[in-house]
C-alpha positions as CSV (number, residue, x, y, z in Angstrom):
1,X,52.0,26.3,98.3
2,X,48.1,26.8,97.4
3,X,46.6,28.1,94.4
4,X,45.0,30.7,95.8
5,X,47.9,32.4,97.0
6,X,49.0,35.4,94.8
7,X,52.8,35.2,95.1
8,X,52.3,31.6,94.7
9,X,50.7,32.1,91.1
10,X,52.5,34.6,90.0
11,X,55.8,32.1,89.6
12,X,53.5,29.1,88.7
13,X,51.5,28.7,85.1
14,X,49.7,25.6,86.2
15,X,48.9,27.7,89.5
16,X,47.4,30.3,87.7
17,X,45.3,28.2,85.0
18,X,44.3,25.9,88.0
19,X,42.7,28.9,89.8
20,X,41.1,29.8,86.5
21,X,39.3,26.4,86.7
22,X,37.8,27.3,90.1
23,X,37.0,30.9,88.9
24,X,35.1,29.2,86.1
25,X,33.4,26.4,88.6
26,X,31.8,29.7,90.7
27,X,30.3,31.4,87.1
28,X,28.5,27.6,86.4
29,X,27.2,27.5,89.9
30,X,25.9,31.2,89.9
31,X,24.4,30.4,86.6
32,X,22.3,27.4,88.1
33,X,21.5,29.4,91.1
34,X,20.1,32.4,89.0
35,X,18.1,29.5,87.1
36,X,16.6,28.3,90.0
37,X,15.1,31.6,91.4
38,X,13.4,31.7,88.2
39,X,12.0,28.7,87.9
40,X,11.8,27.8,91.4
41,X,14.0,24.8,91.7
42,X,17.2,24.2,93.3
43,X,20.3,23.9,91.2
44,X,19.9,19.8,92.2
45,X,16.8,19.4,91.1
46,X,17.2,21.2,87.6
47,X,20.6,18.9,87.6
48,X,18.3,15.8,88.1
49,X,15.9,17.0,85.6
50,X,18.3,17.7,82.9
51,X,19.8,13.8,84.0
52,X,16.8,12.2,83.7
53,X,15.7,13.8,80.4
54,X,19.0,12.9,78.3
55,X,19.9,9.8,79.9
56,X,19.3,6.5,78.8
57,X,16.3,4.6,80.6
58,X,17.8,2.2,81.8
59,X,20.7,3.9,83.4
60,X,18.3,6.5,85.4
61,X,18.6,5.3,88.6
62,X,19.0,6.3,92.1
63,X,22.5,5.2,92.4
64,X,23.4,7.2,89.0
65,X,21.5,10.0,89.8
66,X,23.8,10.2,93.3
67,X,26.8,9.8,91.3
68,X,25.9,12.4,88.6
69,X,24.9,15.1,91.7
70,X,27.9,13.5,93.6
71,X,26.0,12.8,96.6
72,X,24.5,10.0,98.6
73,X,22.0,7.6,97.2
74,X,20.0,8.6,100.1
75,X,20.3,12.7,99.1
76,X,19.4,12.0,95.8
77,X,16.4,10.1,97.0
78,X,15.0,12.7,98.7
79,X,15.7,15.2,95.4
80,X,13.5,12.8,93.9
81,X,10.7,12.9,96.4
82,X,10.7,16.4,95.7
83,X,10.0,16.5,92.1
84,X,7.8,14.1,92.1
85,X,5.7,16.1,94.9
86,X,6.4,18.9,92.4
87,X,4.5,16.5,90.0
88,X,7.9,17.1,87.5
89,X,8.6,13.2,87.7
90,X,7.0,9.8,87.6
91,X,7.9,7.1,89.6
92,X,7.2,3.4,88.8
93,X,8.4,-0.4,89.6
94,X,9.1,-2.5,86.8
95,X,6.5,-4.8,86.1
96,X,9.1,-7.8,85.5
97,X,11.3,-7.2,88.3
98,X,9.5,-5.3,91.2
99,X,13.5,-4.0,92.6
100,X,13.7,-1.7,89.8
101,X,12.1,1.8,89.8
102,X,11.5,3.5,86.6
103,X,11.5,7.5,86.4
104,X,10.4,9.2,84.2
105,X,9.6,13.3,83.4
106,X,5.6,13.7,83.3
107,X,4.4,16.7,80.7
108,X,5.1,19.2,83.6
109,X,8.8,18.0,84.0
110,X,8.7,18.4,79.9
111,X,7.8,21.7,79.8
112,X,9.9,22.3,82.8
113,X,13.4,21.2,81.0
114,X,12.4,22.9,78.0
115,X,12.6,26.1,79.5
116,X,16.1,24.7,81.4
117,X,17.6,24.1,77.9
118,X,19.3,27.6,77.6
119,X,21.5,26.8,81.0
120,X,24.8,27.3,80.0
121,X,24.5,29.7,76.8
122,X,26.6,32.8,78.5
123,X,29.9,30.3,78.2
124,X,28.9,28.9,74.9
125,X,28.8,32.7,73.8
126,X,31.8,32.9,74.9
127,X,33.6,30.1,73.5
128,X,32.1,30.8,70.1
129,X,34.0,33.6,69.9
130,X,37.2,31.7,69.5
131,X,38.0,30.7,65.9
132,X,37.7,27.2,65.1
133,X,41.0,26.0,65.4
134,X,41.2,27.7,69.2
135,X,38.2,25.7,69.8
136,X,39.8,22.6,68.7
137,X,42.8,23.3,70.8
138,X,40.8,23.9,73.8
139,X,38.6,21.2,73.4
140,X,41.4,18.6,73.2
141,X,43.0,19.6,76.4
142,X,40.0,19.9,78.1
143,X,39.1,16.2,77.3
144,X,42.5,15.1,78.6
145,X,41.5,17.2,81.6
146,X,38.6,15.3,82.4
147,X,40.2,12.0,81.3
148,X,42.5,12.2,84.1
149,X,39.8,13.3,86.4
150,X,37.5,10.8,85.4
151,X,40.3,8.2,86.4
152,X,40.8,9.7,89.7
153,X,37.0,9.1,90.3
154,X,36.5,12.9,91.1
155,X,34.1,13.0,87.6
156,X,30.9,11.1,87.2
157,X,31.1,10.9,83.1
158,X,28.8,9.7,80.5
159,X,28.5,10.3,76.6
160,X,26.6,9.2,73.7
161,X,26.9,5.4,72.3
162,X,28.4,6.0,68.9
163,X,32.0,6.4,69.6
164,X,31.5,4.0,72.5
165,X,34.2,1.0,72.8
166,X,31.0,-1.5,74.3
167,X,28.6,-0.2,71.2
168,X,27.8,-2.4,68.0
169,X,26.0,-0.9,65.5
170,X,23.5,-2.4,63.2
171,X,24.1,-5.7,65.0
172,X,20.6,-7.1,64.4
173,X,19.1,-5.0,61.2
174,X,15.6,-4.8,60.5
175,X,14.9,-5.1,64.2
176,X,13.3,-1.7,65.6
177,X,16.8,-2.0,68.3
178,X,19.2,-3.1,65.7
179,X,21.6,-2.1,67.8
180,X,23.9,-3.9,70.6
181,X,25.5,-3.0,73.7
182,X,28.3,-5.0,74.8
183,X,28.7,-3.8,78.1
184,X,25.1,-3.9,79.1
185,X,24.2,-6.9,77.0
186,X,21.2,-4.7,75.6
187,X,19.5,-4.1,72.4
188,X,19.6,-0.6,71.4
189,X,17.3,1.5,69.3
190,X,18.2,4.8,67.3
191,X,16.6,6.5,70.4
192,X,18.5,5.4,72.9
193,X,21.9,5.9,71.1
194,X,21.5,9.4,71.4
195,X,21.3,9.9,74.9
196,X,24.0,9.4,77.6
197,X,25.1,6.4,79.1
198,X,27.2,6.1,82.3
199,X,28.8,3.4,81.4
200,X,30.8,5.0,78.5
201,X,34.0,4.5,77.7
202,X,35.6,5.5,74.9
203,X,37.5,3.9,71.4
C-alpha cells in the first residue's frame, strides 16, 4: 500500500489527505526556490537567514541552525561560511567564553530578510479565504499534526515564550529582563520573548 498509488487512495481518506500533505510540501519548496532566483540565495540560506533573524540569541547556533535546516552541523557550517562571504552575517566568539560563536545579521542581511518577509503570502491568501471558524478547525488539527511529529523527532519546533511551560513572567520587575526562563536558567527581556526559542514546550 503507498500513498501515491491511485487505487490505493481512492478507498483510503487518510491516503488521500496524506498525499495532500506532500502536494502542499512541493508548492513551499517551489516557493523558496522562485525566492532564491530573485534574490540570489539558495532556499538554505534564506532559511538560515529568516532563523537567525527571529530566533532568540542565544539559541542561534550551529547545532540549532542544523536541526532547523535538518542537516549536519557540518552542512550548516558551510551555509554559514557562505553568508558571511556574502557579507549577510556576522560572526563572533563570546568574549566570556571563547567556545561560543555569536551570529548575527549585518545591515546587508537586514535589508536582505526584509525583502524575504513576503515568503509564504500565496498560502496565507489562501487560507484567508476560509472563514474564521474553518480556520480554527484547521489550525487545531494541524497543531496535533505537528505535535505528533514533533514527538517522532521528524520536526525541529520552536515558538514564542509566552505560552511556554519553562517561561516566568515578570519574575524580577523593574529589571530591564524582568523576565525568567526556567529551562535555560536565563533572564529574559520584552525583546527576547518575542522571538522563537528551540527549547519550547508548551502549557
Amino acid at each position: 500500500m503507498s500513498i501515491f498509488d491511485p487505487l490505493y487512495r481512492q478507498n483510503n481518506l487518510g491516503g488521500q489527505i496524506t498525499r495532500t500533505f506532500f502536494s502542499i510540501s512541493q508548492a513551499v519548496r517551489n516557493i523558496f526556490w522562485d525566492k532564491s532566483k530573485i534574490e540570489h540565495l539558495t532556499p538554505v540560506q534564506i532559511k538560515t537567514l529568516l532563523f537567525i533573524n527571529y530566533t532568540r540569541k542565544e539559541a542561534i547556533t550551529v547545532g540549532n541552525i542544523a536541526k532547523n535546516l535538518s542537516c549536519a552541523p557540518a552542512t550548516a557550517s558551510g551555509i554559514i561560511d557562505s553568508l558571511e562571504k556574502k557579507k549577510l552575517i556576522l560572526r563572533s566568539r563570546d568574549l566570556e567564553d571563547r567556545r561560543k560563536v555569536h551570529l548575527d545579521l549585518t545591515q546587508s542581511g537586514i535589508r536582505a530578510v526584509n525583502l524575504l518577509e513576503d515568503i509564504g503570502i500565496e498560502l496565507e491568501e489562501i487560507v484567508s479565504e476560509f472563514t474564521e471558524k474553518e480556520q480554527e478547525i484547521l489550525e487545531n488539527l494541524l497543531h496535533r499534526i505537528t505535535e505528533r511529529l514533533t514527538d517522532k523527532g521528524l520536526i525541529f519546533s520552536s515558538d514564542i515564550c509566552t505560552d511556554c511551560c519553562y517561561f516566568s513572567r515578570d519574575r524580577f520587575i523593574g529589571d530591564p529582563k524582568p523576565h525568567y526562563c526556567e529551562q535555560l536558567h536565563t533572564l529574559l527581556s520584552e525583546d527576547d520573548i518575542c522571538k522563537e526559542c528551540p527549547h519550547y514546550k508548551k502549557h
